[in-house]
C-alpha positions in Angstrom: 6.8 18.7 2.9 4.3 21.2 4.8 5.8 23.6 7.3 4.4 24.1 10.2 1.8 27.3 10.2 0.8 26.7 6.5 -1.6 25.2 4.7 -1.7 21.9 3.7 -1.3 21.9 -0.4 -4.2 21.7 -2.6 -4.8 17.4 -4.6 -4.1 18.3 -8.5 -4.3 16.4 -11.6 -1.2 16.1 -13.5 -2.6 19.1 -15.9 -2.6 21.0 -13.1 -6.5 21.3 -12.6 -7.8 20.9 -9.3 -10.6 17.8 -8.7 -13.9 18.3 -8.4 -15.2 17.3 -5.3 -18.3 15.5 -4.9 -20.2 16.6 -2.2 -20.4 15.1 1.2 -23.7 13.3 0.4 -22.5 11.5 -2.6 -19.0 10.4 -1.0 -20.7 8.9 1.4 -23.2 7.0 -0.5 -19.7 5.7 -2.8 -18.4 4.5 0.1 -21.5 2.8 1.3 -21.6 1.2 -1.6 -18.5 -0.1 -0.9 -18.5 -3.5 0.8 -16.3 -5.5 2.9 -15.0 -7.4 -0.5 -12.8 -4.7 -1.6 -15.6 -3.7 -4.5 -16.8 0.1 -5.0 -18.9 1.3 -7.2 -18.2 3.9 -9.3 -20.3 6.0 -12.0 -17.9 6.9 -15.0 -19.6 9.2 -17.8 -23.1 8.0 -16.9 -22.1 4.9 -16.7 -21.7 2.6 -13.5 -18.9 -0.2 -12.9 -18.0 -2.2 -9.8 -14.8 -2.3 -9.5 -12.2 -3.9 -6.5 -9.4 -2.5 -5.3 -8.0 -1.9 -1.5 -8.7 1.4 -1.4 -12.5 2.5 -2.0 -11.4 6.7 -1.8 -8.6 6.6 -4.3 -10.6 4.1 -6.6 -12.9 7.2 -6.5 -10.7 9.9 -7.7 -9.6 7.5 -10.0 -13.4 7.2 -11.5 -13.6 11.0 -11.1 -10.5 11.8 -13.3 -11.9 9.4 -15.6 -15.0 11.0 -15.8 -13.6 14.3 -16.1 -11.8 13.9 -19.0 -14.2 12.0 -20.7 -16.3 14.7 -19.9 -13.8 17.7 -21.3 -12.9 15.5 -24.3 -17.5 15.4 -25.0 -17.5 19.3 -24.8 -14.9 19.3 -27.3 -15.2 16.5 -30.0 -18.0 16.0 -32.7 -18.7 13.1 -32.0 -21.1 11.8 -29.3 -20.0 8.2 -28.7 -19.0 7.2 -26.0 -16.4 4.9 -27.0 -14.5 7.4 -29.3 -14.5 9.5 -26.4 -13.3 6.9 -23.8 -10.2 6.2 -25.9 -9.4 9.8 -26.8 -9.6 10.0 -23.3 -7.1 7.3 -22.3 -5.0 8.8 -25.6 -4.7 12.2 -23.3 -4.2 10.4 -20.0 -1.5 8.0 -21.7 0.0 11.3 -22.9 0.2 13.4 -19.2 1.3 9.7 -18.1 4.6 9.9 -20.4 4.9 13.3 -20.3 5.6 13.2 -16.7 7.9 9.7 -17.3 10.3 11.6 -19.2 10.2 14.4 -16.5 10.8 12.1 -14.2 13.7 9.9 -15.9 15.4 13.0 -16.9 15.2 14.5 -13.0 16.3 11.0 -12.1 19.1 10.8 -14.7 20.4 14.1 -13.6 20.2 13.0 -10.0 22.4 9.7 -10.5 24.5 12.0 -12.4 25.3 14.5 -9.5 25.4 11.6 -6.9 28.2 9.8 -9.5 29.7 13.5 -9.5 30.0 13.7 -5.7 31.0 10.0 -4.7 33.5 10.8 -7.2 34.9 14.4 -4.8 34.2 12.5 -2.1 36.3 9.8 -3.4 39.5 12.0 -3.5 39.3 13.4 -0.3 39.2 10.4 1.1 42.2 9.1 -0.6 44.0 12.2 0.3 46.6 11.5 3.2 45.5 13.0 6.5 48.0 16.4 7.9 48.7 16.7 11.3 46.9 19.8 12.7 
């Protein structure tokens, strides 16, 4: 939640990096290349798909962290195929994807635990009879 006075907080990926942005020029030609469909097209590692979805901007990040790691995964592997490098890429995606899963289940877990903890307290007073004042 923003407070009032500061500034709104910066998009990251779940690595922490902050998106590249495309500049204003090439956001708007993706989203003219959008159509009234639902389709966008999107260029992933040199390569361009048409893809449908309801929301042509988030389609594009999507595409973009695609890219980016495919791109990060190039600089550092041996090999130059693309394919190797598209599933090493979705190898280190699935991995920030469970990684933050098990955060999650264990913030949740710990949650239902403390709620459990204070129904419980809140429970007993309840029960309690009420004094006179």
């Amino acid at each position: 939640m923003a407070l009032r006075g500061s500034r709104p907080e910066q998009r990251r990926f779940a690595d922490g990096r902050v998106p590249r942005h495309r500049s204003r020029e090439k956001q708007e030609a993706s989203l003219a290349q959008s159509n009234g469909n639902g389709s966008v097209r999107v260029e992933i590692y040199d390569q361009t798909y048409q893809l449908r979805g309801s929301d042509a901007e988030y389609i594009g990040q999507l595409a973009d962290y695609v890219d980016t790691k495919m791109r990060l995964i190039a600089q550092q592997a041996t090999t130059v195929d693309s394919l190797r490098v598209a599933v090493l890429a979705a190898l280190n995606i699935a991995d920030e994807c469970l990684v933050l899963k098990r955060k999650y289940d264990s913030i949740a877990s710990d949650y239902h635990a403390r709620a459990q903890q204070l129904s419980g307290a809140l429970d007993e007073v309840l029960a309690e009879p009420r004094r006179a004042g």
